[in-house]
Backbone bond lengths (Angstrom), bond angles and torsions (degrees), N, CA, C in turn:
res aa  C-N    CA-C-N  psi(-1)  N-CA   C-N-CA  omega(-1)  CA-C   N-CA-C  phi
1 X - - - 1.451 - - 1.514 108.66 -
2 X 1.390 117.14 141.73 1.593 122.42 149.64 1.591 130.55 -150.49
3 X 1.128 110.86 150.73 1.202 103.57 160.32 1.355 129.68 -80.67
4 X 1.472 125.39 147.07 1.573 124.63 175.50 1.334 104.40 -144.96
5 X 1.289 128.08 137.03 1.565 138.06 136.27 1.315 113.72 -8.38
6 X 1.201 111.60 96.89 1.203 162.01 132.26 2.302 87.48 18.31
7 X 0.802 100.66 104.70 1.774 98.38 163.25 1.488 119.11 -110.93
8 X 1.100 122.79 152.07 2.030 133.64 136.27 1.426 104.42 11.33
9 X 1.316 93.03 -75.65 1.523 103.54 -174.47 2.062 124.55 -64.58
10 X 1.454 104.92 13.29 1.602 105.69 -159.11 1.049 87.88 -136.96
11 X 1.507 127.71 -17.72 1.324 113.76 178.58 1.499 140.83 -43.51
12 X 1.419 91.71 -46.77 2.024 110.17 -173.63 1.787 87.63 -71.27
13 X 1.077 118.67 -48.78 1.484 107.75 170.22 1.421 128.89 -29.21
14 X 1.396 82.57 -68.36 1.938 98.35 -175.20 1.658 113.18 -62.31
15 X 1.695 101.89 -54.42 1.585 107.69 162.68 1.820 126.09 -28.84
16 X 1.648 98.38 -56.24 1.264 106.74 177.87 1.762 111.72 -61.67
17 X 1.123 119.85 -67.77 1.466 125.99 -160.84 1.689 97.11 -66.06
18 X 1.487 132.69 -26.07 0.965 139.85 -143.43 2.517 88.21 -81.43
19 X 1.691 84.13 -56.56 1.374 107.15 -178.22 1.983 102.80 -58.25
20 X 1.698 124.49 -38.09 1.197 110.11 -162.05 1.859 92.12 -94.92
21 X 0.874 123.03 -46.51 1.395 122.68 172.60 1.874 134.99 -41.69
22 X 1.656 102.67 -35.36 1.388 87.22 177.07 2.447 91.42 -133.52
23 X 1.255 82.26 136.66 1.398 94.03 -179.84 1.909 115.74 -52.24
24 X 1.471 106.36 149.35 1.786 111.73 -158.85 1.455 101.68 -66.78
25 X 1.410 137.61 -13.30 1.484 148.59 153.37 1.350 116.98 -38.17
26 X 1.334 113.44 -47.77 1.727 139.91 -162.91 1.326 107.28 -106.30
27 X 1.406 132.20 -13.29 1.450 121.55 173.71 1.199 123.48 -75.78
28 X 0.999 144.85 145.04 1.694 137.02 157.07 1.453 101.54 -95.16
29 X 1.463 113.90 144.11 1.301 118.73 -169.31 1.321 103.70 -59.75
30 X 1.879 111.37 133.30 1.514 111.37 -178.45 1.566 127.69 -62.51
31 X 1.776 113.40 -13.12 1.073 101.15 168.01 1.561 133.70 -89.22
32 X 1.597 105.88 0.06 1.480 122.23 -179.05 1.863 88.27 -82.45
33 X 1.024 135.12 -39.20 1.682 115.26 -176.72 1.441 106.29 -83.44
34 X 1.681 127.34 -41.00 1.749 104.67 160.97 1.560 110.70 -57.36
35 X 0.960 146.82 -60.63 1.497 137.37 -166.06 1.880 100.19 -53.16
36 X 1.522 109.65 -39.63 1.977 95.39 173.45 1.790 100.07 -79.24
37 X 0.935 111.12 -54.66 1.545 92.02 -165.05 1.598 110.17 -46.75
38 X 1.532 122.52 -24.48 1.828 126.37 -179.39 1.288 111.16 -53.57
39 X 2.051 103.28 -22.75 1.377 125.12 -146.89 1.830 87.59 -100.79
40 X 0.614 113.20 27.24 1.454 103.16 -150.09 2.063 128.25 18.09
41 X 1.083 112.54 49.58 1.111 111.29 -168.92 1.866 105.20 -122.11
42 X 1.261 112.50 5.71 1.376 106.87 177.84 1.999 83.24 -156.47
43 X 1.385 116.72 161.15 1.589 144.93 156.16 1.072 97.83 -128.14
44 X 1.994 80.55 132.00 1.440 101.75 160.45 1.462 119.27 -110.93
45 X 1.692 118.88 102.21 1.256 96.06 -149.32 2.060 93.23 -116.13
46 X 1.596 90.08 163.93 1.370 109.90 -175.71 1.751 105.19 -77.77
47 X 1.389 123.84 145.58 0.985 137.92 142.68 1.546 156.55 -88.05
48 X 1.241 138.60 61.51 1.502 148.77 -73.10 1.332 87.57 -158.77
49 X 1.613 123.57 111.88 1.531 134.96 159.84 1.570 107.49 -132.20
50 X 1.559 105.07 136.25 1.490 113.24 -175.80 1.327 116.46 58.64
51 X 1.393 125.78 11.89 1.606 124.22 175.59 1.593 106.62 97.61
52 X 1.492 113.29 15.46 1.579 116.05 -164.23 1.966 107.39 -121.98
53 X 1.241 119.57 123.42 1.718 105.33 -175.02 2.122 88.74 -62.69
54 X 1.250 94.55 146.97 1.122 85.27 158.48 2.020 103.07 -159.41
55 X 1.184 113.01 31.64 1.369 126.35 177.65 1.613 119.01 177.44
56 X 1.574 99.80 155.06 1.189 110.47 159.09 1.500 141.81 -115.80
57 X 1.353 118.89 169.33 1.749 103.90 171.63 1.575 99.54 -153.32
58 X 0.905 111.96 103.71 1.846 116.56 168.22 1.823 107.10 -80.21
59 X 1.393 86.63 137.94 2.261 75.33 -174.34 1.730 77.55 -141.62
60 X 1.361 119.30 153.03 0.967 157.70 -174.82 1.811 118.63 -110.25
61 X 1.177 151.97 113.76 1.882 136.00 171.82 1.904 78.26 -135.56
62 X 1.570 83.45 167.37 0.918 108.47 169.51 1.597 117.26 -104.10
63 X 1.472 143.55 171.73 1.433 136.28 151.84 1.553 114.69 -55.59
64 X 1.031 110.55 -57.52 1.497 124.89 -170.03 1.803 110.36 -79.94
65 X 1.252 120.91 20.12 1.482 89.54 -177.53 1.877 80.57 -168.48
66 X 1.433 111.79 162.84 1.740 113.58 -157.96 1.796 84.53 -118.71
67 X 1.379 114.54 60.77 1.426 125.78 166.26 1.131 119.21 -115.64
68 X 1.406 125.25 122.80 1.824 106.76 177.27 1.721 80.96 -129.17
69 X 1.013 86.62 134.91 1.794 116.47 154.42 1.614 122.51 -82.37
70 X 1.578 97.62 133.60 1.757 102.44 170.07 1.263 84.85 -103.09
71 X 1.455 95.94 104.19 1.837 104.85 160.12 1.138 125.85 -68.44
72 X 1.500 113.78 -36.86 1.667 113.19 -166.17 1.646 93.85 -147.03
73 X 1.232 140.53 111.10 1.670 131.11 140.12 1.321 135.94 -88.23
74 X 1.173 134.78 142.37 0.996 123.27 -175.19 1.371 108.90 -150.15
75 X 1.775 145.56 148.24 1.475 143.88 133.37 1.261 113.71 -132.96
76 X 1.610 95.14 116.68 1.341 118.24 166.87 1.018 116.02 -9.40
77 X 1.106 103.35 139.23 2.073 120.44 -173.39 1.544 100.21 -44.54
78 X 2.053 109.67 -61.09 1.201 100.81 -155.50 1.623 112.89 -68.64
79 X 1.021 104.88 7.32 1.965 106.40 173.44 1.631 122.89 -119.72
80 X 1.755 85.11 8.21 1.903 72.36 174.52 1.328 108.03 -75.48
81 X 1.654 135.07 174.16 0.929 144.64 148.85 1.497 99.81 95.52
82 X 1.171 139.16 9.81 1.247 139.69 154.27 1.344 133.31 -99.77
83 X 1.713 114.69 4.79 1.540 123.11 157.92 2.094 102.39 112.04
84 X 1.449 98.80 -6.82 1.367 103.48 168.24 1.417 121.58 -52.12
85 X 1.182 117.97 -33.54 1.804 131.44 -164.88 1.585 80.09 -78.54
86 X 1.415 119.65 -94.55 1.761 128.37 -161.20 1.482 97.87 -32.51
87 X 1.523 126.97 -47.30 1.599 109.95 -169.73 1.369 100.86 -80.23
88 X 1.036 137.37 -39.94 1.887 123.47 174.15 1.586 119.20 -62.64
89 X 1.295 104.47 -2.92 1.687 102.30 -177.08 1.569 98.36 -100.96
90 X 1.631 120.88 -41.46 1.405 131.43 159.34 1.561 104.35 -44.74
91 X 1.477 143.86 -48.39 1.104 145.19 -164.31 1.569 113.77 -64.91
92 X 1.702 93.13 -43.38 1.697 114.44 178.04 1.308 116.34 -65.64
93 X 1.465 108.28 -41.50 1.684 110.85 -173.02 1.718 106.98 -63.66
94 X 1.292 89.54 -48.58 1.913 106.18 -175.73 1.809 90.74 -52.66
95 X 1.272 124.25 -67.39 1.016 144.56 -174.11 2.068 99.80 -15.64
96 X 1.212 93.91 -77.89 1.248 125.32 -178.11 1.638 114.92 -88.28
97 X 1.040 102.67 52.41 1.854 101.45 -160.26 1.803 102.18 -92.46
98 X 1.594 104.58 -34.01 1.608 96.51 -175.71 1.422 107.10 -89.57
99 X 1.809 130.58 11.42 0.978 130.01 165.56 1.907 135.18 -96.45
100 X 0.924 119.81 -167.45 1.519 106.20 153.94 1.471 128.00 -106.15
101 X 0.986 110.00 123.72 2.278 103.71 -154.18 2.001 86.04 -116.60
102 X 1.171 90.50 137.43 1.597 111.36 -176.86 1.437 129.64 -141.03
103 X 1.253 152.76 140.30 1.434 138.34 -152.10 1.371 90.98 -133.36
104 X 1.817 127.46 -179.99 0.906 111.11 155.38 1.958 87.41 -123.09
105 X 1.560 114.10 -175.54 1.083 104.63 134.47 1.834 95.67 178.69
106 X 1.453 95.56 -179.59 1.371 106.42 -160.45 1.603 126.96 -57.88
107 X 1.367 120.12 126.08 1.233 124.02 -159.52 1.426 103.74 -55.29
108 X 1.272 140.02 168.19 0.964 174.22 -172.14 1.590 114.67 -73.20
109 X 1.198 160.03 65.08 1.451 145.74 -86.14 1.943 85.29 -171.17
110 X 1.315 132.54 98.07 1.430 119.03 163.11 1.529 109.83 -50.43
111 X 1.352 117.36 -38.65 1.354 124.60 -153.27 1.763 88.50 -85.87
112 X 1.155 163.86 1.86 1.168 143.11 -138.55 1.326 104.00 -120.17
113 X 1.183 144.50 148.62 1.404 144.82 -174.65 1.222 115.50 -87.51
114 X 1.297 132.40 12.89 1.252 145.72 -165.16 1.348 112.20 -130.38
115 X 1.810 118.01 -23.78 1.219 136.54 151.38 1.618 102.76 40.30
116 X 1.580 95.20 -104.78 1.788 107.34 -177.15 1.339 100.14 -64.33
117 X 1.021 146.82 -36.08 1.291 117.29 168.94 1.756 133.49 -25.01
118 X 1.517 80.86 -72.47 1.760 99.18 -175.83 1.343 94.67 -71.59
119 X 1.485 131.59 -36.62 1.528 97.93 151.55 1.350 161.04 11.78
120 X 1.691 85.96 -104.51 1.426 136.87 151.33 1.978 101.86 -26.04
121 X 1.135 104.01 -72.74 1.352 129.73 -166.41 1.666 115.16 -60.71
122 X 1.227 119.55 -44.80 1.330 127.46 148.92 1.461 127.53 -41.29
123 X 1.458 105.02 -39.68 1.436 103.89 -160.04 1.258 105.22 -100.71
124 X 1.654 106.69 -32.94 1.643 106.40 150.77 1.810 121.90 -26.93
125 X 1.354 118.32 -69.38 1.380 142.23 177.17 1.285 99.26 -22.45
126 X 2.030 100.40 -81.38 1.265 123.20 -160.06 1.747 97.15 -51.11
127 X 1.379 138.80 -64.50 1.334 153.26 -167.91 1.278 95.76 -38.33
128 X 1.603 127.46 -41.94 1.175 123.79 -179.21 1.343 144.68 -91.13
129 X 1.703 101.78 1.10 1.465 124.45 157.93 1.740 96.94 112.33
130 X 1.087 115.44 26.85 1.643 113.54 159.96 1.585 104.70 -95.96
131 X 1.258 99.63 161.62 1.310 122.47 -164.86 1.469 131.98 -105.83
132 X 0.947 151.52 112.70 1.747 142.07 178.99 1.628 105.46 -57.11
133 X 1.241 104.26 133.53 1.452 108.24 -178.30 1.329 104.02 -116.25
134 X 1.669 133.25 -18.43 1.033 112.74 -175.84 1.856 121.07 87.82
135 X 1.158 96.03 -11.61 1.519 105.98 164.95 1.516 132.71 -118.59
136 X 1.053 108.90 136.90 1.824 148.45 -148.43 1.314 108.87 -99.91
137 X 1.318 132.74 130.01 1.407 106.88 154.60 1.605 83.39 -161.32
138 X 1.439 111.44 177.10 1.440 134.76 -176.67 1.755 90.43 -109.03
139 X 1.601 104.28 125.71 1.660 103.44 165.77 1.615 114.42 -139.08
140 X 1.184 117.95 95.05 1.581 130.01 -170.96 1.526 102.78 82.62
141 X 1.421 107.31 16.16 1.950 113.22 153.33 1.354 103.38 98.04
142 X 1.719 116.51 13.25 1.483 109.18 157.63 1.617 108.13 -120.01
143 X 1.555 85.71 158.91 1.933 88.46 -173.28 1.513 100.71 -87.76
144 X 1.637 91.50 146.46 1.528 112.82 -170.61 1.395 96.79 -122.33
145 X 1.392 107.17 165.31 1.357 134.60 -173.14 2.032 118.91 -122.91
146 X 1.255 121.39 88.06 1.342 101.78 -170.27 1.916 99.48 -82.68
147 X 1.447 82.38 157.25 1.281 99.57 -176.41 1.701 93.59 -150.51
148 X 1.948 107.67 133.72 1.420 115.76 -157.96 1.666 101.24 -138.16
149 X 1.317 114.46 149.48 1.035 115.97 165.26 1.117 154.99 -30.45
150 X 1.542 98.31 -51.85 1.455 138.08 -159.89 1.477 111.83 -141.82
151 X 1.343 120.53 120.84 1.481 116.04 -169.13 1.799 113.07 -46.90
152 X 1.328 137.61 176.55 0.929 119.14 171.94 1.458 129.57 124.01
153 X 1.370 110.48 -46.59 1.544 136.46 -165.83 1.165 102.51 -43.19
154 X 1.516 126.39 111.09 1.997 101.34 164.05 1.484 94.09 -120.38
155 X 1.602 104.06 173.48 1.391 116.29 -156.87 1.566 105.00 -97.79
156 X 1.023 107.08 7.81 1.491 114.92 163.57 1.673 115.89 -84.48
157 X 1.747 117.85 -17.40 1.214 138.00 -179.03 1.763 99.00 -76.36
158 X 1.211 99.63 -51.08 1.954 107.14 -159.90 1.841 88.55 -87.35
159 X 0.901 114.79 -5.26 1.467 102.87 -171.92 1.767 100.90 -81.09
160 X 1.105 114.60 -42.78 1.671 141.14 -167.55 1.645 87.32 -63.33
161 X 1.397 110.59 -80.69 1.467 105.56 149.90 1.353 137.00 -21.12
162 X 1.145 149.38 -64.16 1.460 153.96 150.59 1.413 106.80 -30.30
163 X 1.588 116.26 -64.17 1.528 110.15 -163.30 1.968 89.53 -68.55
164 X 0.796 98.50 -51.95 2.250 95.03 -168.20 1.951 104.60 -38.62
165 X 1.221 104.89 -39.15 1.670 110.42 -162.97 1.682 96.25 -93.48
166 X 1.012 140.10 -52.06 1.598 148.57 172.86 2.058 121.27 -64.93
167 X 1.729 85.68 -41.54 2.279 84.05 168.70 1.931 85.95 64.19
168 X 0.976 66.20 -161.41 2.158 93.93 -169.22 1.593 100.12 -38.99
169 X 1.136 113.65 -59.51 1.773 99.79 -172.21 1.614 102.44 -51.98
170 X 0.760 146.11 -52.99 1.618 152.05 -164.96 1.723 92.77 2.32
171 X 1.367 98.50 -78.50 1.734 99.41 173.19 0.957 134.66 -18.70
172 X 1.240 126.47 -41.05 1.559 129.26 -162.41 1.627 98.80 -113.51
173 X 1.352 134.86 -1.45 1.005 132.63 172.75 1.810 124.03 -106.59
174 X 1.184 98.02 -39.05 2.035 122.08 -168.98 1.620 85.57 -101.66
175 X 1.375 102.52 123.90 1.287 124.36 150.54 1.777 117.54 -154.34
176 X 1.522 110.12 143.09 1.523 106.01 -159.95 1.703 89.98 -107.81
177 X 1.126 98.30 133.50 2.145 130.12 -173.45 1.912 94.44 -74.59
């Protein structure tokens, strides 16, 4: 397996799975992350087993601060559950090993219809050596959950982060729970 930078040729890929994988609430418009990744401030990188795309990972850093964000993950339906996800998240950590690497994802909600999902999805994380940080925030008006590499994370770190990748909207989007 590897990951690679995102090409021409991976796009309709990434586009596609990018659009069926995370709900139209949770997307940031796909041309605001090609215009940052041009910027170098976000990768969009390919996920690649046996010579086949079969995932994604959008990550986000800032200049000023040793944080990279997994903005978006994803592997295709027809390859979940065969150990592709745990080795691309192992790939990412290594990836990003002299930095601080952080995810967000959806809080924990009895009431939520997605329930075992975010479950599911948590424990995925945790199984894979991410961390509970204990920090909250509202991002496009649902509550998130960070979860970090490396003990440590404070929300004064991802905030610096948030305002650098977001500019003027930051406000109306980032708020800490």
């Amino acid at each position: 397996m590897n990951l690679s930078t995102a090409t021409s040729l991976d796009m309709p890929f990434i586009l596609d799975l990018y659009q069926k994988a995370f709900p139209e609430s949770e997307r940031k418009p796909f041309s605001l992350i090609e215009r940052k990744a041009a910027m170098g401030s976000m990768e969009i990188l390919v996920i690649n087993e046996g010579g086949r795309r079969c995932g994604l990972a959008i990550t986000a850093m800032g200049p000023d601060t040793d944080l990279v964000l997994l903005d978006y993950f994803a592997i295709s339906e027809e390859y979940r559950g065969m150990g592709i996800g745990t080795e691309a998240i192992l790939l990412l950590k290594e990836l990003y090993c002299d930095r601080q690497f952080f995810l967000e994802i959806e809080e924990l909600d009895e009431t939520a219809p997605n329930k075992e999902e975010r479950i599911r999805r948590k424990q995925f994380y945790l199984r894979n050596g991410m961390l509970e940080t204990g920090i909250r925030v509202s991002l496009f008006h649902v509550d998130m959950e960070l979860l970090a590499s490396k003990p440590g994370l404070t929300f004064e770190e991802c905030e610096k982060l948030y305002r650098e990748l977001l500019g003027p909207a930051y406000g109306n989007i980032v708020k800490q729970l």
